[in-house]
N, C-alpha and C positions, 0 to 999 in steps of 0.2 A: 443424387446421393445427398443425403441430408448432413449437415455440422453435427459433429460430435454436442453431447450435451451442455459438458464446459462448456461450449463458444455462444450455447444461447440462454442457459439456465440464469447466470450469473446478472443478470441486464434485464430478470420479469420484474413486474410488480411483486410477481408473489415474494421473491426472493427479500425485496428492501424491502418489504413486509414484515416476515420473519424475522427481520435484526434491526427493525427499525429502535426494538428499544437498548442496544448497542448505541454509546456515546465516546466523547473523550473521557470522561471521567475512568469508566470501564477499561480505557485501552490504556489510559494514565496507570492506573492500575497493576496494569497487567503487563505495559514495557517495565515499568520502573521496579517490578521485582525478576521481572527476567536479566534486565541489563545487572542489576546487583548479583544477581545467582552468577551470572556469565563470568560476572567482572569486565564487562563492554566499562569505557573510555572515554570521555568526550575526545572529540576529535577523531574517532577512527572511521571505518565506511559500513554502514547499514544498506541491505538491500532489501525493500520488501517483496516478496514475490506475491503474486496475487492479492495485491494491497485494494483492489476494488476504489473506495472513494478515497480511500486516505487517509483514515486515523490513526493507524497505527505508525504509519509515516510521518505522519504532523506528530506523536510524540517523542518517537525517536529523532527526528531535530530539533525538539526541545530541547533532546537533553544531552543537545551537542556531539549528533553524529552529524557525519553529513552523509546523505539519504537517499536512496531513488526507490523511489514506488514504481511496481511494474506490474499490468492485468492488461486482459485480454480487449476487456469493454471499453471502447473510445470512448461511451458515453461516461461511465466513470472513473474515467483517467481525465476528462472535459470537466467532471464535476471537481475532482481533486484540482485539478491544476488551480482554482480561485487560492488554494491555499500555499503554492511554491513560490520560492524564495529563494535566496543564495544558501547554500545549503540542503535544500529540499526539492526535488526536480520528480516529474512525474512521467512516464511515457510507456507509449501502446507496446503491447511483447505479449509473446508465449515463452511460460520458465520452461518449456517443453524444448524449446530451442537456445541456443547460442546467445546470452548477451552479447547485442552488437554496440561497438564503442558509439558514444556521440558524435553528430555530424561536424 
């Protein structure tokens, strides 16, 4: 039986293709008028779900949430994690299932 397509689409080339011209600036962007719309907090808890490599994660702890980014691909939670920190933590999950607590 083959993986659903989430668990492999996400991890082509073609994919980081597609949004390679996606940056921070774009996700700078695009958190800092959501967290204003929300009225998000510094200091309270952001989770990303299928955060892929992490920019949306890296800006939401800028701007002092603390954070965890969470996707399916080891490989780009491997590449995110060059950027965690206290505050910003990254790990392998399906939002399809249970956040399980840290070890």
């Amino acid at each position: 039986m083959s993986l659903p397509w989430y668990q492999t689409w996400f991890n082509t080339p073609y994919y980081h293709d597609l949004y390679q011209h996606r940056d921070l600036t774009e996700a700078r962007g695009f958190i800092e008028s959501l967290c204003q719309n929300l009225g998000v907090n510094e200091g309270e808890i952001a989770i990303d779900m299928a955060c892929g490599r992490g920019r949306h994660a890296q800006v939401l702890a800028n701007q002092g949430l603390e954070t965890l980014g969470i996707d399916l691909s080891p490989e780009s939670i491997a590449f995110a994690n060059q950027f965690a920190h206290e505050g910003l933590e990254f790990r392998v999950g399906n939002m399809l299932e249970p956040l399980q607590a840290p070890p």
